[in-house]
N, C-alpha and C positions, 0 to 999 in steps of 0.2 A: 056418307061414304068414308069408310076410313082406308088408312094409308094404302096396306094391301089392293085393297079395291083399285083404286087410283094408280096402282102400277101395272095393275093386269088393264085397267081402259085404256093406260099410253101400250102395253103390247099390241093391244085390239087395232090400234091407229097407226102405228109406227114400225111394227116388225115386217118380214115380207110374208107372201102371202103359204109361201111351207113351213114357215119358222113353227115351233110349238108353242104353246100360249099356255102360260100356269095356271089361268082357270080352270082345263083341260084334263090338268093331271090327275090322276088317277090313282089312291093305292087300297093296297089289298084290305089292309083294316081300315077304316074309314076313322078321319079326326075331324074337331072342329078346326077349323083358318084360322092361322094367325090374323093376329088385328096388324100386324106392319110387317111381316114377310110374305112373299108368292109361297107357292107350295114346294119350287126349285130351289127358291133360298133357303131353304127349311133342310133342307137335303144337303147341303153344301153343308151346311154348318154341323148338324148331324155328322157325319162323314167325318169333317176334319178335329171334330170331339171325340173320337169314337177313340177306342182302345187299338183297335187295328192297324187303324191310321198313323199314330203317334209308335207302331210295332217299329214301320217303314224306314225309321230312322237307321234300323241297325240289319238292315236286310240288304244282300248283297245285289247289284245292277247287274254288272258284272265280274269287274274284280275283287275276287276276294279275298278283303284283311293285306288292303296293298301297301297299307301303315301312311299313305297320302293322304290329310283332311280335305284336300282337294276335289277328289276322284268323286263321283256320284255316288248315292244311296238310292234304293228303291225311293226312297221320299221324296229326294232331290227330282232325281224324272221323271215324279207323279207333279211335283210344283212344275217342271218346263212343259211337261204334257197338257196341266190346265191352263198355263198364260198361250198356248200355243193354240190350241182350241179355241179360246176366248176369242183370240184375235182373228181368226176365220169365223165365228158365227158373228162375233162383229160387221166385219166388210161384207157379209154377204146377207146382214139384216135378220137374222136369226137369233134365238134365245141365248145370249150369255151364258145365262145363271144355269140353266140345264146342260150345256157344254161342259162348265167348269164342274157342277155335281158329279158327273156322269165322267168326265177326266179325275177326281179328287179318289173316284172307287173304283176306280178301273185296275188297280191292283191289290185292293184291297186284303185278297186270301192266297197273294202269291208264299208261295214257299220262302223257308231260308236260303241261303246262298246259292241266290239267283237262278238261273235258266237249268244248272246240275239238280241243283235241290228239285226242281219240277220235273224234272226227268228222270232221278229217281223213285220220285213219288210216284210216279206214274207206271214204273214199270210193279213197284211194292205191291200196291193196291189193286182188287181183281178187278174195278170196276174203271180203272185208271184214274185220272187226275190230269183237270185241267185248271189254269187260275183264274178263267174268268168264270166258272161255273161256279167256282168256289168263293169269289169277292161275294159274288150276292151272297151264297152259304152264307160266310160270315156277317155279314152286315144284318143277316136273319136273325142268326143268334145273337149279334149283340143288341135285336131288339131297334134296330134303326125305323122301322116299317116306310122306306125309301118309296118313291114312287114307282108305279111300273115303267113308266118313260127314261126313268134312272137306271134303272133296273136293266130293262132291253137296252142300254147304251152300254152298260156296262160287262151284259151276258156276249155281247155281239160285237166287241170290240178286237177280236182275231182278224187275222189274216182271210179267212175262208169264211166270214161271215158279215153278215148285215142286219145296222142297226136301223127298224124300223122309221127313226125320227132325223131327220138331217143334222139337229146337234148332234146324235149319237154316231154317224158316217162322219164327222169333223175329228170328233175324239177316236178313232179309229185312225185316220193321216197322220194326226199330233201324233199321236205312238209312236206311228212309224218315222216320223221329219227328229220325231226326239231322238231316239235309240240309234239313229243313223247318224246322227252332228254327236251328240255329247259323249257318245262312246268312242268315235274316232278322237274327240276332244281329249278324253281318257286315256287313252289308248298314246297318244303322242308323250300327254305328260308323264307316265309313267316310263316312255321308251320301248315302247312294244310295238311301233310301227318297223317295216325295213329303211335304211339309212337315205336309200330314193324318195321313200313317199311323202307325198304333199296332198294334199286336199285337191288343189286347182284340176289332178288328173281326172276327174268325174263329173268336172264341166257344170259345178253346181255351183263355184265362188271360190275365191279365196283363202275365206277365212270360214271357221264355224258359222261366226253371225251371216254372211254372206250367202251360205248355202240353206240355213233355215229361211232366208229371204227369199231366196231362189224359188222352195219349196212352198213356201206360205203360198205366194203370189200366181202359183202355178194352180194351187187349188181354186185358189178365190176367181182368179180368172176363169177358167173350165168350168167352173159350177153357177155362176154367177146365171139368175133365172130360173134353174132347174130346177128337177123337184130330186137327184140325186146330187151327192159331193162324188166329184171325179178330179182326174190332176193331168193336166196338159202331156201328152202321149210322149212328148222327149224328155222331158224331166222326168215323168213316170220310168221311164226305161233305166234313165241315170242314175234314179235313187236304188232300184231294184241293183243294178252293178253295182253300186258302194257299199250296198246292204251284203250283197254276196263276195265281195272283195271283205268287207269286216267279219265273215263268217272264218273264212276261208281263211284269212289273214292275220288275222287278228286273235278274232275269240278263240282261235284253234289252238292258238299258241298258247299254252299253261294251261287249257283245256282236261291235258291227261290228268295234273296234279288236283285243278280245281275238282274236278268228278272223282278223284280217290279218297279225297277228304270228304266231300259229301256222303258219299255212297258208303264211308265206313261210321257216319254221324247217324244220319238218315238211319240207313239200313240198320245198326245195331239200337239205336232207339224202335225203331220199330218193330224188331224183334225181341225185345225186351218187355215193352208193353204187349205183345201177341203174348207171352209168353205168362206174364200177368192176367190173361184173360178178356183185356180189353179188344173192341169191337173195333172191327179196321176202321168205320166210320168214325170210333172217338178217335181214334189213331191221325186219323188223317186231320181233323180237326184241332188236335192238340200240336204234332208236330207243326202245320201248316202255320198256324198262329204263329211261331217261336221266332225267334229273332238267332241273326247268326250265332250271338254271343250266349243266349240262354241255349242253343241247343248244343254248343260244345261244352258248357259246362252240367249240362243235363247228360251227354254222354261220358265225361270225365268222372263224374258221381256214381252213375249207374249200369257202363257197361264195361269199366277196368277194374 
């Protein structure tokens, strides 16, 4: 029995009884086992190798080019996404290693400059544009051949969806417990809250850490046993209000500026290459890849 082997028999024994088990896994091209990774570990590592992955660094969360080293990166809140994950399939006896794969590629074919760049992509393209339909895209192309269980965690990691595997319903809450603490985190340090606001008003902590505490433990509790992840119905309501208080509030504010910059990057790369002949799908492929910084200098070159 080598190593591999010996960590999928402590799963067989030790995980609970909905967790997913890397024997299990499944993908689309069939390979031989590693002789000392599960087939999750295999995927994680894959993932944080990949060309995509290491894009994330220079792709905008939210604010964009705020000149703070501080401020998150899409990369940044794919790392809080998977330690946040981890720690719920932790406490509740479930796969690790497939939580944190399936958090590592959860953004993997997001756009340039964050949530505008998807939105204009979305409207460009006849068939629209979404980024979690597009992390797998990309992870295709770069030839990762991920597993399906990574895969569906990854595809189903939206608001309006669900991920067949309860690691994959874990990385789904992370998302959201992240985007909702480190953006208002963001948000403070930069000065873009109103002069009243404090965190304490949404009844989830104090502090940042406090309210991702809040959140953690609301899920682990509520789901503990079940064969779904769910999150304790007063927290649930609380995070949904700070979530719509940082829409409303927050992100709205430079909102016009952040979507005119986008929308004149975007938009004339993308009719530049139409105009070249290229195929919206390369379109979408190539732009979607870029990093904030290559695609301003990609539009500085090619459409002034």
């Amino acid at each position: 029995m080598n190593y591999r082997e010996r960590q999928e028999e402590k799963e067989g024994e030790f995980l609970g009884k909905f967790a997913s088990l890397s024997k299990d896994a499944m993908r689309k091209v069939d390979e031989p086992r590693d002789e000392y990774r599960t087939e999750y570990q295999r995927d994680r590592d894959r993932i944080i190798h990949s060309k995509a992955f290491m894009r994330l660094a220079d792709k905008t969360q939210v604010f964009f080019h705020s000149g703070n080293d501080h401020v998150r990166t899409r990369l940044l809140h794919t790392i809080y996404v998977a330690q946040i994950a981890r720690t719920m399939a932790n406490a509740l006896n479930l796969n690790e290693d497939l939580a944190e794969a399936i958090a590592l590629g959860h953004d993997l074919g997001h756009t340039p400059m964050g949530h505008a760049g998807e939105a204009i992509m979305n409207k460009l393209l006849s068939n629209g544009f979404d980024h979690a339909e597009n992390s797998v895209r990309i992870a295709d192309l770069e030839g990762l051949n991920l597993t399906m269980q990574v895969k569906d965690g990854i595809l189903n990691h939206g608001s309006e969806k669900c991920a067949k595997t309860l690691e994959g319903q874990c990385v789904k809450f992370a998302d959201k417990i992240g985007y909702v603490t480190h953006d208002f985190d963001d948000a403070i340090r930069l000065g873009k809250v109103p002069s009243d606001f404090h965190i304490r008003q949404f009844g989830l902590g104090e502090t940042y850490s406090e309210m991702v505490d809040t959140m953690v433990r609301a899920v682990v509790e509520a789901s503990e046993g079940k064969d779904e992840i769910i999150m304790q119905k007063d927290i649930l309501e609380k995070m949904k209000a700070a979530r719509e208080y940082e829409f409303k509030v927050i992100i709205k504010e430079g909102q016009e500026a952040r979507d005119s910059v986008a929308r004149k990057v975007i938009t004339g790369l993308f009719n530049y290459y139409k105009a070249q002949g290229k195929s919206e799908e390369w379109i979408s492929d190539y732009i979607s890849g870029m990093t904030d910084g290559f695609a301003i200098n990609e539009y500085k070159n090619l459409c002034n």
